[in-house]
C-alpha positions as CSV (number, residue, x, y, z in Angstrom):
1,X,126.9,52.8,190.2
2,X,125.4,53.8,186.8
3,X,125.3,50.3,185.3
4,X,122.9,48.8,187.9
5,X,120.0,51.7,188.5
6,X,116.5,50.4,188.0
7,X,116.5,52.5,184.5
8,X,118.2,49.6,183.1
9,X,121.9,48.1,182.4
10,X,124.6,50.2,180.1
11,X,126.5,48.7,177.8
12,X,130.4,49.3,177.6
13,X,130.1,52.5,175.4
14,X,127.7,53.9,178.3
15,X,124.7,53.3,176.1
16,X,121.3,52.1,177.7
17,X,120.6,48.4,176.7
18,X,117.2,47.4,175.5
19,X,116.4,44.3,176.5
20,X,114.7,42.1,174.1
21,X,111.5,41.8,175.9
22,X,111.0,45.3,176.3
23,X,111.6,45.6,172.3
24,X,108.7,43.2,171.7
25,X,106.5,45.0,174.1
26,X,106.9,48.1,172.6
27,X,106.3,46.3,169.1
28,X,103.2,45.1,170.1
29,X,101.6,48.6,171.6
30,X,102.6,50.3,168.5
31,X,100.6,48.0,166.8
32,X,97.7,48.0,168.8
33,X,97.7,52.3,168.4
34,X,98.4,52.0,165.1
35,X,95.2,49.8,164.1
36,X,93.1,51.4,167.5
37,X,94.0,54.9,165.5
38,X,93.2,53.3,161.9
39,X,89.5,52.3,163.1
40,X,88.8,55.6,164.6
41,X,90.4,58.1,163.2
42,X,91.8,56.4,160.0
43,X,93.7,59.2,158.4
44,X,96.2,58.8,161.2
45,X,96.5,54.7,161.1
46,X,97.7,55.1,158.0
47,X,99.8,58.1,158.2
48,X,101.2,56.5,161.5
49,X,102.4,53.2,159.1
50,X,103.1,54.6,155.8
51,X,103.5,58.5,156.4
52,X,102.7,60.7,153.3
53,X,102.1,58.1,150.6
54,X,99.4,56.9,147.9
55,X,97.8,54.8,150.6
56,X,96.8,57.9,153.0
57,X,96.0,60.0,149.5
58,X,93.6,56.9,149.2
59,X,92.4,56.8,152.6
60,X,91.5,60.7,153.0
61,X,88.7,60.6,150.2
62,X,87.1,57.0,151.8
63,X,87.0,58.7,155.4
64,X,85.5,61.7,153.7
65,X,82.9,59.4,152.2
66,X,82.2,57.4,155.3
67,X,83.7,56.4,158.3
68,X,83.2,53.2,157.4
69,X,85.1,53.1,154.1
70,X,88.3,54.9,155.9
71,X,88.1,52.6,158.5
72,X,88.3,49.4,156.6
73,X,90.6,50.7,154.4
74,X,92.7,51.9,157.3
75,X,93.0,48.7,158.9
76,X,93.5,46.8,155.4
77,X,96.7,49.0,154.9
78,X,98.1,48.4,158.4
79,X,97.3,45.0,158.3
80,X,98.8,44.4,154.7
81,X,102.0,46.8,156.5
82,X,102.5,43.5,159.0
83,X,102.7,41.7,155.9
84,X,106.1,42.0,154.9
């Protein structure tokens, strides 16, 4: 009864299964809030992707300069992220 509701199939240990094309999904909208976040409010893109670190200790003083210098840098970082 559990194993076939519309939430999805469990496996034997009565976990929920992912399936692979939902994982990919999610992947890819994470990705898109990550850089939609880094171009306008770039502190966040780069917290978002790196969390405390030199690159957002970078990023605060650009965004305080400019906008435009936060957001560039934001979505370099995220970008260079995807990289690896």
């Amino acid at each position: 009864m559990w194993g076939s509701s519309h939430f999805g199939k469990l496996d034997d240990s009565g976990k929920l299964k992912e399936s692979k094309k939902q994982r990919k999904k999610e992947k890819v909208m994470n990705k898109f809030l990550r850089y939609g976040l880094g171009v306008a409010v770039p502190p966040v893109g780069v917290f978002m992707t790196y969390g405390v670190s030199p690159a957002l200790f970078v990023n605060l003083p650009l965004t305080l300069l400019g906008w435009l210098p936060g957001s560039i840098h934001a979505v370099w970082a995220i970008a260079k992220s995807y990289e690896d």
